[in-house]
KEPA-866541 format. One record per residue (C-alpha): residue in one letter; x, y, z. Coordinates in steps of 0.5 Angstrom, whole numbers, padded with zeros to 4 digits, always signed. Layout:
% residues N
aXYZ/...
% end
This chain:
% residues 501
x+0029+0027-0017/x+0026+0020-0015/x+0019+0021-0015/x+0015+0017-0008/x+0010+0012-0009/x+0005+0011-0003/x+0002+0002-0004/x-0003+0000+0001/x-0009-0006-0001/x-0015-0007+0003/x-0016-0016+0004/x-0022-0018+0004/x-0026-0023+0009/x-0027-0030+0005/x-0034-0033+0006/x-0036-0039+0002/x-0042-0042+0004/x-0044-0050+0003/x-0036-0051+0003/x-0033-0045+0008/x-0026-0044+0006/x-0022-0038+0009/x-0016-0036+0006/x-0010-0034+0010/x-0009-0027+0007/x-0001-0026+0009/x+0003-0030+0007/x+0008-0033+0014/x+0013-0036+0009/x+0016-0029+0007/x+0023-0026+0010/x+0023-0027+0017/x+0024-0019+0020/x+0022-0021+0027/x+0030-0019+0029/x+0029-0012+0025/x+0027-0006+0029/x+0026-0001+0025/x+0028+0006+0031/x+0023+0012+0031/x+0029+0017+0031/x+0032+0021+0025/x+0038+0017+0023/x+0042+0025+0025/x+0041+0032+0028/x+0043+0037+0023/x+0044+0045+0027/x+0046+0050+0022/x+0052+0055+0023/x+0046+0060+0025/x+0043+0056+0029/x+0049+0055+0033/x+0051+0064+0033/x+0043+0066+0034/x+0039+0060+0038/x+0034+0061+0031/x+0032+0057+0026/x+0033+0061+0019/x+0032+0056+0012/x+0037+0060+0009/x+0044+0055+0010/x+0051+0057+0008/x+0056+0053+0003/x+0059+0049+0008/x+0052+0048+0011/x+0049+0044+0005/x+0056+0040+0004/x+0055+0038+0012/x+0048+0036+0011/x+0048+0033+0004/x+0054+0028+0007/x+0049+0028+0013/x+0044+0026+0009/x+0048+0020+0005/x+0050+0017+0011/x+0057+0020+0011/x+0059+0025+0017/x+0063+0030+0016/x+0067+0028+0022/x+0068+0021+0019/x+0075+0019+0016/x+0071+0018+0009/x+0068+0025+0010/x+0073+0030+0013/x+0077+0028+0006/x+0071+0029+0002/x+0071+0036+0006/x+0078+0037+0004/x+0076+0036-0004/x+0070+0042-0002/x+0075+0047+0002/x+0080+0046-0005/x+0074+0048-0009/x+0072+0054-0004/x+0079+0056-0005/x+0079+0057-0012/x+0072+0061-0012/x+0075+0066-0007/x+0081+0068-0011/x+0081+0075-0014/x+0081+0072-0022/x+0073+0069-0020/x+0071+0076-0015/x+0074+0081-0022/x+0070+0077-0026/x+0062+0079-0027/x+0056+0075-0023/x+0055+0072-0030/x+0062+0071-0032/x+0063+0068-0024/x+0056+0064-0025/x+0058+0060-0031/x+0065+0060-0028/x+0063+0055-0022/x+0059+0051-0027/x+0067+0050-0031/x+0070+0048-0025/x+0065+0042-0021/x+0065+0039-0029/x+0073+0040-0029/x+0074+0038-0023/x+0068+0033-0020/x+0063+0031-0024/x+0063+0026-0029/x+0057+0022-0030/x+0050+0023-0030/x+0046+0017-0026/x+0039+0018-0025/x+0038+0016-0019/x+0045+0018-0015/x+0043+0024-0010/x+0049+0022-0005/x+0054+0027-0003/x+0059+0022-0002/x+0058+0018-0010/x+0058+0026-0012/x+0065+0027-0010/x+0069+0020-0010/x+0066+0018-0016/x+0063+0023-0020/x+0057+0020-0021/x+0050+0025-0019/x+0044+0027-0022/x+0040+0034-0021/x+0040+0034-0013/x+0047+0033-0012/x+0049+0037-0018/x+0045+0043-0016/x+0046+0043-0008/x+0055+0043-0010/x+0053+0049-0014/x+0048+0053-0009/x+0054+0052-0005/x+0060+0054-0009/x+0056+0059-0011/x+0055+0062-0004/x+0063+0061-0003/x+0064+0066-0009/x+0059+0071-0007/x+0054+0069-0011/x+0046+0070-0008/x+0042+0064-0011/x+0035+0062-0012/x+0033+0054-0012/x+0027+0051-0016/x+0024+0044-0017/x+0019+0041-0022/x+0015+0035-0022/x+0021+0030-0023/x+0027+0035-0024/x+0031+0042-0020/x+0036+0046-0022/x+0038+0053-0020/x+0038+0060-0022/x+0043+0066-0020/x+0042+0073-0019/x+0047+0078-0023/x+0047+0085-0024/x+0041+0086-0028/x+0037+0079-0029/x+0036+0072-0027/x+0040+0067-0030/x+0038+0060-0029/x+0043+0055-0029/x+0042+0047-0031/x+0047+0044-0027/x+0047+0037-0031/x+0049+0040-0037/x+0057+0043-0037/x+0054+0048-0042/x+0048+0048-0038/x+0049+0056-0035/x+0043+0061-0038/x+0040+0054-0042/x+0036+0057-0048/x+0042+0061-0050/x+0045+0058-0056/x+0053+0056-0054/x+0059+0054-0058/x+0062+0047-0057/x+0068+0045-0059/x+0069+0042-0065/x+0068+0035-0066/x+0073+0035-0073/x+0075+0040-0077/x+0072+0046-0080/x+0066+0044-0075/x+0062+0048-0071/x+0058+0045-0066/x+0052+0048-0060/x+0048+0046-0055/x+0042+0049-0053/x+0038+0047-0048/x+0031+0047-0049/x+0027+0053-0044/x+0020+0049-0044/x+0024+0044-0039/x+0023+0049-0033/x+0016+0050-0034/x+0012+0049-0027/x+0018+0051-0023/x+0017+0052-0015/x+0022+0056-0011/x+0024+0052-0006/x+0029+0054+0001/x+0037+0051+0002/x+0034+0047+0007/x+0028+0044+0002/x+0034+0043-0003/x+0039+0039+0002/x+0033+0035+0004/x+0032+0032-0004/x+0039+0028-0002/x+0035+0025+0004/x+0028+0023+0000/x+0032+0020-0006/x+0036+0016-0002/x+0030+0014+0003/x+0026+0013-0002/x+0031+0007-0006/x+0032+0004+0000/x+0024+0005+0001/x+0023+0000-0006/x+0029-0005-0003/x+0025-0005+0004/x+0030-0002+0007/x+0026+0001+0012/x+0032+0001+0017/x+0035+0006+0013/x+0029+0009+0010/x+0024+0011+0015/x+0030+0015+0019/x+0033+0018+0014/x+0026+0020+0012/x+0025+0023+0020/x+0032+0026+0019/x+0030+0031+0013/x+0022+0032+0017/x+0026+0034+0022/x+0030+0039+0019/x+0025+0043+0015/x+0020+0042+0020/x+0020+0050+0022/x+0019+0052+0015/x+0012+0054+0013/x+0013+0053+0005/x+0009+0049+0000/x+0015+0044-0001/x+0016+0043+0007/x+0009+0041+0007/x+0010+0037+0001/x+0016+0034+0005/x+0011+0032+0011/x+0008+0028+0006/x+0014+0025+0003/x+0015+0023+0011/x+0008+0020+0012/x+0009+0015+0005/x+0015+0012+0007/x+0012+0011+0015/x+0005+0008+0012/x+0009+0004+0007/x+0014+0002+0013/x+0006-0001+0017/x+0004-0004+0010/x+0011-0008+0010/x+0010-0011+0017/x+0004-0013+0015/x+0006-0017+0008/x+0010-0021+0012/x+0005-0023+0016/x+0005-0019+0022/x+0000-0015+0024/x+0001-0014+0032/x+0007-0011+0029/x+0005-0006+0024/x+0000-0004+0029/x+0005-0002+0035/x+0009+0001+0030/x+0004+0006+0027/x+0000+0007+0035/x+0007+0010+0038/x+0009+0014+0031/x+0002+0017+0031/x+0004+0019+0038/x+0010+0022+0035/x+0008+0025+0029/x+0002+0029+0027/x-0003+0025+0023/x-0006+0026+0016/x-0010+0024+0011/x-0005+0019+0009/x-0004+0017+0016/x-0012+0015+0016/x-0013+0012+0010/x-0006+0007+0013/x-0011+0006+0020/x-0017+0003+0016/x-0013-0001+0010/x-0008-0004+0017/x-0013-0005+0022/x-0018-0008+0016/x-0013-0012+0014/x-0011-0013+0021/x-0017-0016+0023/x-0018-0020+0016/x-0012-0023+0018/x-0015-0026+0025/x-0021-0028+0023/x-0019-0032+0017/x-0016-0037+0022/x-0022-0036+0026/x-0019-0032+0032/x-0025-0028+0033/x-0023-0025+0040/x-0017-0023+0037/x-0019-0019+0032/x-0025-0017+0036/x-0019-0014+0040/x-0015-0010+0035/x-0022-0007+0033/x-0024-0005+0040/x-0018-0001+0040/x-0017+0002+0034/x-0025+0004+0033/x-0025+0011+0034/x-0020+0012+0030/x-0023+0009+0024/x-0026+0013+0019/x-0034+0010+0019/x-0035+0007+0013/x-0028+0003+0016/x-0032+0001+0023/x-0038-0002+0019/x-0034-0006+0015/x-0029-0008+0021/x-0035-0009+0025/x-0039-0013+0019/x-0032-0018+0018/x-0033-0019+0025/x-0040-0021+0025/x-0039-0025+0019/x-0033-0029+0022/x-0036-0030+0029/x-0043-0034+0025/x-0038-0037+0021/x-0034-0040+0028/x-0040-0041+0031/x-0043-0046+0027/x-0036-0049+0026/x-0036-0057+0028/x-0043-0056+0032/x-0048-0060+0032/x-0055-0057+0028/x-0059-0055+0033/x-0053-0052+0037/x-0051-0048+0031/x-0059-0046+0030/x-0058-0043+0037/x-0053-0040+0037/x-0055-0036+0031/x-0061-0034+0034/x-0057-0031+0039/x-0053-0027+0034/x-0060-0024+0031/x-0058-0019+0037/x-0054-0017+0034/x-0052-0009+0031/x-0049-0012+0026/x-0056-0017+0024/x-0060-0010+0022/x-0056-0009+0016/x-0057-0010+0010/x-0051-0014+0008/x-0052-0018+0015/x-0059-0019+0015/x-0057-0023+0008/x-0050-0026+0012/x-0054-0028+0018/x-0059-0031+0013/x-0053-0035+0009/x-0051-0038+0015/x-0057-0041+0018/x-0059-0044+0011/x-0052-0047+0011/x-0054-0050+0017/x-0060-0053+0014/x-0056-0055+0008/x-0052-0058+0012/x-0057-0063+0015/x-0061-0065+0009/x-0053-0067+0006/x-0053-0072+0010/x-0060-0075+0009/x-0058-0075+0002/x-0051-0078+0003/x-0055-0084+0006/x-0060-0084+0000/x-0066-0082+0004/x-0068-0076+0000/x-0075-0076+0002/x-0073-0075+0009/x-0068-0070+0007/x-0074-0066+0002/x-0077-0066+0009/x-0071-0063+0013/x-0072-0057+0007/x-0078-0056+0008/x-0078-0055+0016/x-0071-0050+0014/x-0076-0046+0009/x-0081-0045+0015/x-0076-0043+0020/x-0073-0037+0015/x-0080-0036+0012/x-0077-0035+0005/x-0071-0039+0002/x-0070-0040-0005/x-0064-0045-0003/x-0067-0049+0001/x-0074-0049-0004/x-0069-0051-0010/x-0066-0057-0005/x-0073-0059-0003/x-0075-0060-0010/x-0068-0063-0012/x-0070-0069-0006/x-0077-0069-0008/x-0074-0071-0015/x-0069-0076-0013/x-0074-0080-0009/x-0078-0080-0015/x-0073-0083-0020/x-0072-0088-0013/x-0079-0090-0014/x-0079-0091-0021/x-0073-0095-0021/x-0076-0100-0016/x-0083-0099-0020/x-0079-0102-0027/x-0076-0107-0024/x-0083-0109-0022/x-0086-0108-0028/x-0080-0111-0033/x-0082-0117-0028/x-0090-0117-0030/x-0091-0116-0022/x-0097-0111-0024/x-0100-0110-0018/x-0093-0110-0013/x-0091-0104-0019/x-0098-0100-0018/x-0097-0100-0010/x-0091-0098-0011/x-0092-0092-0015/x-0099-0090-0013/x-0094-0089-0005/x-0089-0086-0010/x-0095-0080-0012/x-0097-0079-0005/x-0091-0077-0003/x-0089-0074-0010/x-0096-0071-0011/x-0095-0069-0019/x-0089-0072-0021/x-0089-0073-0029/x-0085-0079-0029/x-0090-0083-0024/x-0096-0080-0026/x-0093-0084-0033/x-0091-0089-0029/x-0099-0090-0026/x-0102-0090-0033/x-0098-0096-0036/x-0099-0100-0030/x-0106-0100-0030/x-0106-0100-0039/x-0102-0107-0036/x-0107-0109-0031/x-0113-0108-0035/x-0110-0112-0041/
% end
């Protein structure tokens, strides 16, 4: 069996303060899926014989049951012209178990027997990955699923009373004789009672050779129904077409196989739930790589109206309508997401509607400060400490990120003109109006120090010319607007030195 694999990743918001750079997170130049709409119905509705005889649902199928449905399930109805032949194969098939040579036989003599004829007659290739019906009977081809379900039905045609079992990655079957239970690998022509040894034959003269087929490959073994049986076609199938983004092939036929088990209330029903939800959430995570995240949300907000959610289902509403929002605000469309949150907040879980609601805010402070002028981009962030979002600990420090941007912004373009004296001041007013800022106190003191290079180059200049005195106005200014800088302080003592001599 195929095995399902469920793949959706949470985006991230991109904020960089000083340089803000945001990041689109869904790249637009993929395959255009816009025409592809992928339907909400099962690709067939399969009604069992007895279904049709009593109106009620029963999990038990006859051989003509699972030969219809698997070729349903491979895309291949049995009322088509490809079917009706491959139906005609199964009918000659059927005839020779009937004969009085099989009925004479004991059930193991029989059980085995079917086993001799679908290798002598239909199958000659192992594929891993080919379940379909269709591939079984045209070409030979067939892995444990498709084996499996031709000998369950062969076996109910012979009169045989069979159990079916699946393990983690393999299914196989057992048939049920006078006195045991006798497991049947179907992938194996020497398959019938595996873990007995059996006779091959010879390779060369005076050879003897034998197979047997170790017992512990059956370990962990879960009995499951006809039903849950023919759906395994349908789940390999779906999920190949899953892994080729097939999900117009994919999700219906995965809809088609819950439908048909839907009534049965087994563990491996339940696990077929499951199987459906992971091709469906795969299909919204699918939409939104390509860059479509309004139709990844429509399209999960009618199917969770269809079908019951689950833990899968909710882990898919807070990666998508995470990501959803993401999406619009790395292209600074507050309102948008801020719309696609509003809509689906209840159905996030709370960790979730933190998270979204703090993107949000991050992103409407980013937008707000964006192009403004200084004083109209402190304003509006004054007016965003009102906030839910501010009181948190995460938008606290967002809200104060924000701000000192602002004031960095200033004092960047008074350093840009060489004013940094000026600049220094500006650094300081923003320290003043945040109460603490260690970025805006390092820039300050980063100005201060710039000045004080400025100054003590017009100093040297002065002082390499013998302009002692026009050098010691100059410095002497310097420390009073640089109180204690080294440089200066060296600088006051050489030119006095210089005066006094």
């Amino acid at each position: 069996m195929i095995s399902v694999v469920f793949s959706l990743k949470k985006m991230f918001f991109i904020c960089v303060f000083l340089l803000l750079v945001f990041t689109p997170v869904f790249s637009q130049d993929g395959e255009d899926l816009r025409g592809l709409t992928v339907p909400q119905e099962a690709s067939f509705t399969y009604i069992s014989q007895y279904e049709r005889d009593t109106g009620l649902f029963s999990s038990s199928l006859t051989g003509l049951d699972l030969i219809k449905v698997g070729l349903d399930f491979s895309s291949c109805p049995a009322e088509t012209v490809e079917g009706q032949l491959i139906m005609e194969q199964y009918r000659q098939l059927v005839e020779e178990v009937r004969t009085k040579t099989y009925q004479r036989m004991t059930r193991a003599e029989r059980g085995e027997a079917v086993l001799r004829l679908m290798y002598r007659d239909v199958l000659k290739k192992y594929v891993l990955t080919e379940s379909s019906i269709t591939a079984l009977f045209q070409k030979g081809q067939y892995n444990c699923v498709s084996a499996t379900l031709l000998y369950v039905a062969l076996a109910k045609e012979a009169g045989l009373e069979t159990v079916i079992y699946k393990t983690t990655d393999h299914s196989f079957c057992a048939i049920k004789t006078e006195d045991r239970l006798i497991e049947v690998e179907t992938t194996n022509p020497y398959g019938f009672d595996p873990g007995t040894k059996k006779t091959l034959p010879a390779q060369k003269k005076g050879a003897t050779s034998w197979a047997v087929i170790p017992q512990r490959y059956y370990n962990n073994k879960q009995i499951i129904s006809d039903r849950v049986l023919a759906s395994l076609v349908g789940g390999n199938i779906s999920t190949l077409a899953m892994k080729d983004n097939d999900y117009a092939l994919a999700v219906p036929l995965s809809i088609a196989r819950y439908e048909f088990i839907r009534k049965e209330d087994t563990t491996a029903a339940k696990e077929v739930k499951r199987e459906f939800d992971v091709v469906a959430t795969n299909y919204v995570s699918h939409l939104q790589r390509q860059g479509r995240p309004l139709a990844a949300l429509n399209w999960m907000e009618e199917a969770l109206a269809q079908w019951e959610s689950s833990d899968i289902w909710q882990d898919c509403i807070d990666v998508v309508v995470h990501n959803s929002v993401v999406f619009y605000l790395n292209q600074s469309k507050v309102e948008q997401a801020q719309e696609i949150y509003e809509g689906w907040s209840q159905r996030l879980t709370s960790k979730t509607r933190e998270e979204v609601a703090l993107n949000i805010f991050i992103g409407a402070m980013d937008a707000g400060v964006k192009d403004v002028e200084p004083a109209q981009a402190l304003a509006f962030l004054r007016t965003m400490e009102q906030h839910p979002a501010a009181s948190t600990i995460k938008g606290a420090a967002k809200l104060k990120e924000n701000r000192e941007y602002v004031w960095q912004s200033q004092v960047k373009v008074l350093v840009d003109q060489q004013q940094f004296l000026e600049a220094a001041a500006v650094a300081r007013q923003g320290v003043q109006a945040l109460g603490t800022s260690r970025v805006l106190s390092n820039l300050e003191k980063q100005c201060l120090n710039n000045h004080a290079v400025t100054v003590h180059n017009k100093y040297a200049a002065l002082f390499n010319q013998k302009k002692y005195q026009e050098a010691l106005e100059v410095v002497q200014q310097g420390l009073m607007e640089v109180p204690g800088n080294r440089t200066l302080q060296a600088d006051l003592n050489k030119v006095q030195r210089a005066l006094r001599n």
